[in-house]
C-alpha positions in Angstrom: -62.2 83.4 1.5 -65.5 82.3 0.3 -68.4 85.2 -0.1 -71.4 84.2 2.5 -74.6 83.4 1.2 -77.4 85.8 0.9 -80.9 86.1 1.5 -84.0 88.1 2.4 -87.5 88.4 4.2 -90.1 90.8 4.4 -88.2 92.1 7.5 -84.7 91.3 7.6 -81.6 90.3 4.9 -79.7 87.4 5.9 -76.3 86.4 5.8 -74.0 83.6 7.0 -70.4 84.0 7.8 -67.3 82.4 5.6 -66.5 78.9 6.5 -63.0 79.9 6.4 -63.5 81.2 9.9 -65.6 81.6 12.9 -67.0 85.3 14.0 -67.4 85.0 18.0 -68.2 88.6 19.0 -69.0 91.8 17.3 -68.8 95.5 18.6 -69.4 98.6 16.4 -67.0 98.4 13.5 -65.2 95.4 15.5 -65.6 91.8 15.1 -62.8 88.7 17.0 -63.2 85.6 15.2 -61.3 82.3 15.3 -59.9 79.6 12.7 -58.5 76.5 13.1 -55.5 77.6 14.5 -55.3 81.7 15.0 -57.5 84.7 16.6 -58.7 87.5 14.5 -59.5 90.9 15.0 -61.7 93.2 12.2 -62.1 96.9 12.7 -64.1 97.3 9.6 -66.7 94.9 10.5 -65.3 91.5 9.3 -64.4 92.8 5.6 -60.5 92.3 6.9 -58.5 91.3 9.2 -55.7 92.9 9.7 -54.8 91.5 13.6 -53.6 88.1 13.7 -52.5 85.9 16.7 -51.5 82.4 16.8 -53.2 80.0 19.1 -53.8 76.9 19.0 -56.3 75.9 21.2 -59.1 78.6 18.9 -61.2 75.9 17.8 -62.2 75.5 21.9 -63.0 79.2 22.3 -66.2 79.3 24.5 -66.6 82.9 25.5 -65.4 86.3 24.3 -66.1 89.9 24.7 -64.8 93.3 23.4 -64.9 95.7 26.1 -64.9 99.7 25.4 -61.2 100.1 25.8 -60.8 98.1 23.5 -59.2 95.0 25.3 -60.4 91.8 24.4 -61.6 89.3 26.8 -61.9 85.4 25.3 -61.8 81.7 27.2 -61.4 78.1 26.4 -63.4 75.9 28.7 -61.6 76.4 32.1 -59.1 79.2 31.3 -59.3 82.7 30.6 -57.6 85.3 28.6 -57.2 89.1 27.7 -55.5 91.3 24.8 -55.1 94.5 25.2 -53.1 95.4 22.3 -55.2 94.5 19.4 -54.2 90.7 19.9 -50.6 91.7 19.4 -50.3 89.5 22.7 -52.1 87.9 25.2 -52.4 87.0 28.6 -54.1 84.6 31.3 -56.4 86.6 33.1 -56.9 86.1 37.4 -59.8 84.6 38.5 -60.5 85.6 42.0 -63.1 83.8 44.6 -65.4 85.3 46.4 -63.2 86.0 49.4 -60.8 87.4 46.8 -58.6 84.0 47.0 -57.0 82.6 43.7 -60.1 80.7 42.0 -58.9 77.6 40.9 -60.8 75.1 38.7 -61.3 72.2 39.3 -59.1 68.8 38.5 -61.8 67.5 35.9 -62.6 63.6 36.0 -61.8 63.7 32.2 -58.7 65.9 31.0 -61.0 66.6 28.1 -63.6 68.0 29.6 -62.5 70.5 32.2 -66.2 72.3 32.0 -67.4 75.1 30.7 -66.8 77.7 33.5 -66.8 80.8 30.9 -69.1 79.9 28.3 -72.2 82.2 28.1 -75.6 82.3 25.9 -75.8 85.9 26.2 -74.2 88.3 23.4 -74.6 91.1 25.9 -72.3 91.0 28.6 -70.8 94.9 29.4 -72.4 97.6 30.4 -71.7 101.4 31.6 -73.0 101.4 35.2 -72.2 105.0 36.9 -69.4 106.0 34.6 -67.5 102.6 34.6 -67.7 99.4 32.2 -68.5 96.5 34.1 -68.1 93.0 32.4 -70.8 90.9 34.0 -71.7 87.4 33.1 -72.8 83.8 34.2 -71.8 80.2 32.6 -74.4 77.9 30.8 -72.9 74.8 31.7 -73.0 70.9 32.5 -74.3 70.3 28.5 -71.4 69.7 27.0 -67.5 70.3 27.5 -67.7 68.2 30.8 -69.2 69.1 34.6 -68.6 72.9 36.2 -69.5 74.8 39.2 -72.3 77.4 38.4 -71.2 81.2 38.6 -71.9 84.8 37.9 -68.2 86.9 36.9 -67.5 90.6 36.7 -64.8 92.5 35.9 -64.7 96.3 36.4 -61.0 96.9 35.5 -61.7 96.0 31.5 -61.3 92.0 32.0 -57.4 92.2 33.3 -58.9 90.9 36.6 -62.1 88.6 37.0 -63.8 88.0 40.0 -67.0 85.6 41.3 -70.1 87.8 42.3 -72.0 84.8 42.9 -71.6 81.1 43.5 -74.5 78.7 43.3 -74.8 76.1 45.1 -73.4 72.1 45.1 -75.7 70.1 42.9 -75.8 66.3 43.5 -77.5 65.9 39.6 -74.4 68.0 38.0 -71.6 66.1 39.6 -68.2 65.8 38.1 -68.6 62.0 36.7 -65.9 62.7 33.4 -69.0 62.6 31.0 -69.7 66.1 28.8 -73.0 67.1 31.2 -72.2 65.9 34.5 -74.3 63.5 36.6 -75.4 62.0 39.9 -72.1 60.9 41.2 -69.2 62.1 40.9 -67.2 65.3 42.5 -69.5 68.2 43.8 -68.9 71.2 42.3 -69.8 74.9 43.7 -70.4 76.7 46.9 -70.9 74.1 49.8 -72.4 76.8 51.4 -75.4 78.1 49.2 -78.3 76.2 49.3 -79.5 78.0 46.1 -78.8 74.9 43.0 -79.2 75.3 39.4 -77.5 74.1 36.4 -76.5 76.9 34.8 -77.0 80.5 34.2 -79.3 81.4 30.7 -78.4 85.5 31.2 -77.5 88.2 33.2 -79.0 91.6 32.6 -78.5 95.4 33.6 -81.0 97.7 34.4 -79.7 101.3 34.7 -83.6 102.3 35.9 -82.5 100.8 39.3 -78.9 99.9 39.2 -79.8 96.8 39.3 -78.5 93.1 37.8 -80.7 90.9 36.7 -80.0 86.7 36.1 -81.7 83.6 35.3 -81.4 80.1 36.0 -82.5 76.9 34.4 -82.7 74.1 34.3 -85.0 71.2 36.2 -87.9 70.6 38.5 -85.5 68.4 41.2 -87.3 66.6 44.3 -84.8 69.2 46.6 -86.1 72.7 44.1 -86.2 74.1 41.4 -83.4 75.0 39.3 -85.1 77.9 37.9 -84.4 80.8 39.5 -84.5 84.5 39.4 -81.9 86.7 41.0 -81.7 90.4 41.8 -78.2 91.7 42.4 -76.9 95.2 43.4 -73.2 96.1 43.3 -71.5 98.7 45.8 -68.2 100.2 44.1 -66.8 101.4 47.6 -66.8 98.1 49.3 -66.6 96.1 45.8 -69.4 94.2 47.3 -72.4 92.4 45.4 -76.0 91.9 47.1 -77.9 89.3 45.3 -81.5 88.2 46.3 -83.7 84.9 45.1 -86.6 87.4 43.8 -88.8 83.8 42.1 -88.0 80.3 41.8 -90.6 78.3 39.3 -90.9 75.1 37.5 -89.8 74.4 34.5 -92.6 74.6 32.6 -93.4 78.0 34.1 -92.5 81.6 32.2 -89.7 81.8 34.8 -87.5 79.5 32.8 -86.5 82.1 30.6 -83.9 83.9 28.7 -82.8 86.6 26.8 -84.0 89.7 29.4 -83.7 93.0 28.2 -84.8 96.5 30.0 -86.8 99.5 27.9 -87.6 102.4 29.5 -87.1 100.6 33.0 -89.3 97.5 32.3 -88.3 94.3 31.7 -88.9 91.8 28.9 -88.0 87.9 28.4 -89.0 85.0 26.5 -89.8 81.9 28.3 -88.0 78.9 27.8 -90.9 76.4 29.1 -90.8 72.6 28.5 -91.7 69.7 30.5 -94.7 68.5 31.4 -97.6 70.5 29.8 -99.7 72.7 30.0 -96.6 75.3 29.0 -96.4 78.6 29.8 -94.9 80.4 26.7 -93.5 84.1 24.9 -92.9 87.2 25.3 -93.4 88.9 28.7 -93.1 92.4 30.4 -93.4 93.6 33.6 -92.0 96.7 36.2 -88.9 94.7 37.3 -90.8 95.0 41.0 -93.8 92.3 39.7 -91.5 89.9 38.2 -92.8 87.8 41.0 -96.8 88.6 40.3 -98.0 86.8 36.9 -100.8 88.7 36.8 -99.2 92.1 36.6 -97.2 90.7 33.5 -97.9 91.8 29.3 -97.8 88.9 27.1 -96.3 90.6 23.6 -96.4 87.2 21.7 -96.4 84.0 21.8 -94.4 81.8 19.9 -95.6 78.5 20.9 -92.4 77.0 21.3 -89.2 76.9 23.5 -87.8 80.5 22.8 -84.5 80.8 25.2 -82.4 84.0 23.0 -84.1 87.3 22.4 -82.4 90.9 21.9 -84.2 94.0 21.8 -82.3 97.3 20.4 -84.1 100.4 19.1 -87.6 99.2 17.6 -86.3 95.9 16.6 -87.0 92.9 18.9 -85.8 89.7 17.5 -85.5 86.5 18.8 -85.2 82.7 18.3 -86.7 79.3 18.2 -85.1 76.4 19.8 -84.9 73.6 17.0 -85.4 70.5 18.6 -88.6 71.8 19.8 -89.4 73.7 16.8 -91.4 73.1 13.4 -89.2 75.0 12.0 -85.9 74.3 10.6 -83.9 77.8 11.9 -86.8 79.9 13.5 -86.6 83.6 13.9 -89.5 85.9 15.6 -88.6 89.7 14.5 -90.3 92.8 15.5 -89.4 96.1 13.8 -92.1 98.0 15.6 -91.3 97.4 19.2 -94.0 94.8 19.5 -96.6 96.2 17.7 -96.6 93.8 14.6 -94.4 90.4 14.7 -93.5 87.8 12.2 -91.9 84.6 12.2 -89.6 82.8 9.6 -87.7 79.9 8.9 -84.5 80.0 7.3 -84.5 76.6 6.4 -81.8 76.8 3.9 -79.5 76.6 7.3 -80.6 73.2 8.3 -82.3 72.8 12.1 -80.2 74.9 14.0 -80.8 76.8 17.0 -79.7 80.5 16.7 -78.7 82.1 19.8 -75.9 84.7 21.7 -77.2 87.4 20.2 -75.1 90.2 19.3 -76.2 94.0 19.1 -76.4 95.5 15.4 -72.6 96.5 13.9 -71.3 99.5 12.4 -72.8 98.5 9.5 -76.4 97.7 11.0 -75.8 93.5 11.0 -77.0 91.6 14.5 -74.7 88.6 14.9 -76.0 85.3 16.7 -74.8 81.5 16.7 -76.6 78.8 15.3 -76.3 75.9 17.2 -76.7 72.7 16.1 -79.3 70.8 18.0 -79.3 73.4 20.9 -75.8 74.0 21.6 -73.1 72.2 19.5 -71.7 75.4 17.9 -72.3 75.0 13.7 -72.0 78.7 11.9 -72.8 82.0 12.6 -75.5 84.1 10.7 -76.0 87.8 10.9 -79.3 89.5 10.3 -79.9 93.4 9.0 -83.7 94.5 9.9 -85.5 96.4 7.0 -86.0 99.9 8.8 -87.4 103.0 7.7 
């Protein structure tokens, strides 16, 4: 296996993955990758790999997750799976609907392109809520991989079950037509009886402050809505029951189309994703989770200038990304190691234009992990980045 290439900045070192292999997910010491025809597990950060499992449908891994038990959640497109033995073995993993009924995909228009129900842009995706590890996540979608109905999942038995918390709506512009991002005819896909339409989820977010999920919506200005839209969602263990509530709805060239939301000390940061028509309304913003809908009660931390959809904040360190087709830059990444006090931006451009995004929290060995996407969401490689602390 080849040695990565290295590389520094001012603020960070730099790394990209083997070619041998691709790293989906990182943990701690853990790390599950995939190659062309076999999962891998590390427990030692991704210097070996001592779990192997054969599977021959790796190369279309679109989601995965290691949970605290240690099971390991992962999908391909319109199924999904769980180990819970250190990928020893394997099994399909229930989806259930919202009235707890079998959830059953869809008979795609292409038998190539089934959708992207699981896929996700956000590397964080479990959280401890009250005592218990809740898997909690929504699917960017209707891109690529063909047409799929627009959800938010959660799991709260360590991903052996899976269950829809919410179900948007049945778009008439994200139809199943059997091309990779849907269109305008077509098979509907979603809930036939929200009215709420988007086409897909950018992140779903925890905020133990309120106990309190967070998600956001993206993509178009449509003449029924808009597709961006903020939702507020409260889970009752007792009843297994989920509350979600339209909190903001915007253009797309507002702040609201946004990504990569985080929660410090109760507040809540983003970084807007805006495009459109101009003038844009761009960076990093904070707020008390209760003026999300007030502009004017918002803190710009910085702004970019450009489409910035991924951002991860952990300890000081705020790091985040530029979208390359909108960029200047080749690979783009904004890095704070003062919790927003001083900021710089680099280009990596030694990765060629690449999007990074799916950011992972630091490993055992201090090493974020992120995608870089070609364009803006053709997987490439995967680089990880170690902030210069202390």
């Amino acid at each position: 296996m080849q040695e990565p290439q290295l590389g520094a900045t001012d603020h960070f070192w730099y790394r990209v993955q083997p070619a041998e292999l691709y790293i989906d997910s990182q943990r701690g010491n853990r790390a599950f990758a995939y190659t062309s025809d076999s999962l891998l597990l590390s427990e030692d950060n991704g210097r070996t790999w001592p779990h192997c499992l054969a599977f021959a449908e790796a190369p279309k891994i679109t989601f995965s997750c290691l949970l605290g038990n240690g099971n390991v959640v992962f999908a391909t497109a319109a199924r999904l799976y769980v180990s819970t033995d250190n990928l020893a073995t394997y099994r399909e993993v229930p989806t259930l609907d919202l009235d707890r009924r079998p959830y059953v995909p869809h008979r795609p228009a292409h038998p190539d392109l089934p959708g992207w129900y699981y896929h996700t842009l956000a590397g964080i995706n479990s959280w401890d809520v009250n005592g218990t590890e809740m898997l909690v996540w929504g699917n960017y979608c209707n891109v690529v991989g063909g047409a799929a109905p627009v959800n938010i999942y959660y799991s709260v038995d360590g991903g052996l079950t899976v269950r829809l918390a919410y179900s948007f709506g049945q778009s008439r512009y994200w139809r199943d037509d059997g091309t990779p991002g849907g269109g305008s005819t077509g098979a509907l896909l979603g809930n036939a009886a929200n009215p709420v339409c988007c086409r897909h989820v950018h992140t779903v977010a925890y905020n133990p402050a309120e106990n309190a999920f967070w998600a956001c919506t993206g993509d178009r200005d449509t003449p029924e809505g808009f597709e961006c839209h903020w939702l507020r969602g409260t889970y009752d263990p007792s009843g297994d029951t989920w509350d979600w509530q339209v909190v903001v709805s915007d253009h797309l060239n507002s702040r609201y189309k946004a990504g990569g939301i985080s929660f410090v000390d109760g507040r809540m940061y983003w970084i807007s994703d805006s495009n459109g028509p101009e003038p844009y309304d761009r960076g990093i913003f904070s707020c008390a989770p209760a003026d999300l809908a007030r502009p004017e009660a918002h803190t710009l931390h910085y702004n970019p200038g450009v489409e910035s959809g991924s951002m991860i904040i952990e300890g000081q360190v705020i790091l985040a990304s530029h979208c390359a087709p909108a960029s200047p830059l080749a690979t783009g990444l904004i890095i704070s190691t003062d919790a927003g006090r001083t900021w710089a931006e680099y280009d990596l451009r030694e990765c060629g234009p690449r999007s990074p995004t799916r950011f992972h929290p630091m490993n055992g060995e201090g090493w974020f992990r992120m995608d870089l996407r070609s364009g803006w969401i053709d997987r490439a490689e995967v680089l990880f980045v170690k902030p210069r602390l202390g």
